[in-house]
C-alpha positions as CSV (number, residue, x, y, z in Angstrom):
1,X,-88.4,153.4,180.0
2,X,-84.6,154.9,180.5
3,X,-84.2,158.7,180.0
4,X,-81.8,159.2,176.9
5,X,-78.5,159.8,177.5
6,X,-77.9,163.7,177.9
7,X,-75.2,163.6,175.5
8,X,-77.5,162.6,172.6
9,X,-78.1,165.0,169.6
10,X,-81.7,165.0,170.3
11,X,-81.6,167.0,174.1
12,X,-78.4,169.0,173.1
13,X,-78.9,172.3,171.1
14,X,-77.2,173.8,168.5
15,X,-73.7,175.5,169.0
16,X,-74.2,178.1,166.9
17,X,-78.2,178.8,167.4
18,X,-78.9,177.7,171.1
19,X,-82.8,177.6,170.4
20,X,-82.5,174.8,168.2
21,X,-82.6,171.5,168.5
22,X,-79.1,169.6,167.5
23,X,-79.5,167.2,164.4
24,X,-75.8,165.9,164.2
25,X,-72.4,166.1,165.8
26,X,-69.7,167.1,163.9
27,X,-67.0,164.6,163.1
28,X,-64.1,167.3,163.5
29,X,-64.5,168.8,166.4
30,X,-67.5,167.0,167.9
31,X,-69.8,169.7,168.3
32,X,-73.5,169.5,168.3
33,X,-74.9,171.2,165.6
34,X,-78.8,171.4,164.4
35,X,-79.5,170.0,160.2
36,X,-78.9,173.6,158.7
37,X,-75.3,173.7,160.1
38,X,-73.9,170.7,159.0
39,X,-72.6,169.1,155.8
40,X,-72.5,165.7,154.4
41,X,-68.7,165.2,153.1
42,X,-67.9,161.3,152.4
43,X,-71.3,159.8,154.4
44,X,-69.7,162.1,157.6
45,X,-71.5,165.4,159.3
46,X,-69.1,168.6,159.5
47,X,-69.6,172.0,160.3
48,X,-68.8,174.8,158.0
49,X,-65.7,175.6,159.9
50,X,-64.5,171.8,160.0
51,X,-65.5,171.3,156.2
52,X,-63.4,174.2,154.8
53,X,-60.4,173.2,156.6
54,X,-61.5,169.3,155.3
55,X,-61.7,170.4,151.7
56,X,-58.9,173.0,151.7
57,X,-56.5,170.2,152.4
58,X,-57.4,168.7,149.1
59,X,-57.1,172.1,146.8
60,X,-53.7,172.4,148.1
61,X,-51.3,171.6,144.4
62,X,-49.2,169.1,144.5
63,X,-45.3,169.5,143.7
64,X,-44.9,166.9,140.9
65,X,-41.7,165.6,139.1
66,X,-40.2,165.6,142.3
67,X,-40.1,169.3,142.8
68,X,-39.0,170.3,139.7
69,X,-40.7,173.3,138.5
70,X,-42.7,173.7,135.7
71,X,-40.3,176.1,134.0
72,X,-37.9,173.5,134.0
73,X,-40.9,170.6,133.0
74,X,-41.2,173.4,129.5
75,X,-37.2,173.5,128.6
76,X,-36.8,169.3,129.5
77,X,-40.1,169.3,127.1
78,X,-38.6,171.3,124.4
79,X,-35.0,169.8,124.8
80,X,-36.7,166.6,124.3
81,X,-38.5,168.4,121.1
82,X,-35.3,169.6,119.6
83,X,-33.6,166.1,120.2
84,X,-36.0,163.5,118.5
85,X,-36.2,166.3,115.5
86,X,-32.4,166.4,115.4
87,X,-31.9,162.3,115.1
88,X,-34.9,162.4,112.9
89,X,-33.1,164.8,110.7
90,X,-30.0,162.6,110.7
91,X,-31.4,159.9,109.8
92,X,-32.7,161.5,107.1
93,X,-29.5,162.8,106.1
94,X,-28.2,159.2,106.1
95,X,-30.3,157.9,103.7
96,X,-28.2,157.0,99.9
97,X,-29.3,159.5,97.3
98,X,-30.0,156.4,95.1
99,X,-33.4,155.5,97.3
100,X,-34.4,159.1,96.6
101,X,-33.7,158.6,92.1
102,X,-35.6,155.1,92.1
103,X,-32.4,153.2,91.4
104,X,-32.5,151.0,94.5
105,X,-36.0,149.4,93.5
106,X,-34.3,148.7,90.3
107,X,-32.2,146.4,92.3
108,X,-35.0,144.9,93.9
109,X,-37.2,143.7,91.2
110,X,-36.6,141.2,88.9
111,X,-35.0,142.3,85.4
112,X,-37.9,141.0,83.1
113,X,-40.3,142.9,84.1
């Protein structure tokens, strides 16, 4: 039978405790590390240093609105608020005082009953 390859996980140890045996390689920076210093992130083995800098990336906030800040996302809010109570109010306003005394259904309905 052929020797295994030296480069295997299985001869190598671990970077950061040389007396153990190496479990995985890491998919950042290609170390060998043994089970205990490696973890599973989307079916692929990091290290601890590799997976904080994988997963930081993603906590990072987005600038939304196309970097409009949210100060200004609050006033456009309220703007937009005040505006649809405004045209609300004049329509309101618009409306014949004779819909408010009953008169126009008067109009409507037939006169016999």
């Amino acid at each position: 039978m052929p020797a295994a390859p030296a480069s295997s996980p299985a001869h190598t140890s671990c970077f950061l405790h040389p007396q153990r045996e190496a479990a995985a390689r890491c998919v950042g920076c290609g170390r060998a590390f043994c089970r205990e210093c490696v973890t599973a992130l989307d079916r692929r083995m990091y290290c601890a240093a590799c997976f904080k800098e994988k997963t930081s990336k993603k906590l990072k906030s987005r600038r939304d609105w196309f970097l409009v800040t949210t100060s200004m996302q609050i006033v456009t809010g309220l703007f937009g608020l005040w505006l649809t109570a405004y045209f609300i109010g004049r329509l309101l306003v618009e409306i014949p005082s004779s819909f408010h005394e009953g008169t126009v259904w008067e109009k409507l309905t037939p006169q016999g009953r």
